[in-house]
PATIBA-343415 format. One record per residue (C-alpha): z, y, x. Coordinates in steps of 0.2 Angstrom, whole numbers, padded with zeros to 4 digits, always signed. Layout:
<pts>
ZYX ...
</pts>
This chain:
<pts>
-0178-0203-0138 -0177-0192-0123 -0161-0188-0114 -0159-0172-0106 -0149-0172-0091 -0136-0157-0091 -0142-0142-0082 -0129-0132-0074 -0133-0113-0075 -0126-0097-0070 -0119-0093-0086 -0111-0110-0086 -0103-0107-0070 -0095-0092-0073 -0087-0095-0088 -0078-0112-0081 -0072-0098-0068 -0066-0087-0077 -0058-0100-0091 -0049-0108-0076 -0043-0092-0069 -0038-0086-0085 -0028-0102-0088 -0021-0100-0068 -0014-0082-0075 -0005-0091-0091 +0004-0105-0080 +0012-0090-0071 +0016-0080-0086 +0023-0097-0092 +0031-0100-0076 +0038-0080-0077 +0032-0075-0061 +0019-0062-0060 +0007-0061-0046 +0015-0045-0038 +0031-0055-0040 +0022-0070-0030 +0014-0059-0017 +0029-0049-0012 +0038-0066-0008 +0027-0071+0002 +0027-0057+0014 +0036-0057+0027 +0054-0049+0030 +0051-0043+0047 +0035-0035+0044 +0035-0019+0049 +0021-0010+0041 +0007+0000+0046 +0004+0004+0062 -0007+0016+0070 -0016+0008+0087 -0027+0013+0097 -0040+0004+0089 -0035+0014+0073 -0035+0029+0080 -0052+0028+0088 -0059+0019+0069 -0054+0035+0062 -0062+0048+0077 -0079+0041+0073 -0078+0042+0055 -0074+0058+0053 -0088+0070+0048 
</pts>
């Protein structure tokens, strides 16, 4: 009898991600909270946006063409 150890593979990994993050997605549809819901409540209420730095401004001077 030979006993073959269990060989992980590529293939094998990605579908145990993706099963798990499928079944991440149906606990919050279950829960009724949708992941746009769950990122907008974590922001904060005093952000206030974009903002154009220097840093900014000089990222956007060398990429013009």
């Amino acid at each position: 009898m030979n006993e073959k150890s269990p060989k992980l593979s590529r293939r094998a990994f990605l579908l145990s991600v993706g099963a798990g993050g499928a079944a991440g997605a149906a606990a919050l549809v279950a829960k009724g909270k949708t992941p746009a819901a769950l990122s907008a409540s974590t922001d904060s209420k005093d952000s206030r946006g974009y903002q154009e730095t220097a840093h900014v401004r000089n990222y956007y001077r060398t990429t013009q063409v």
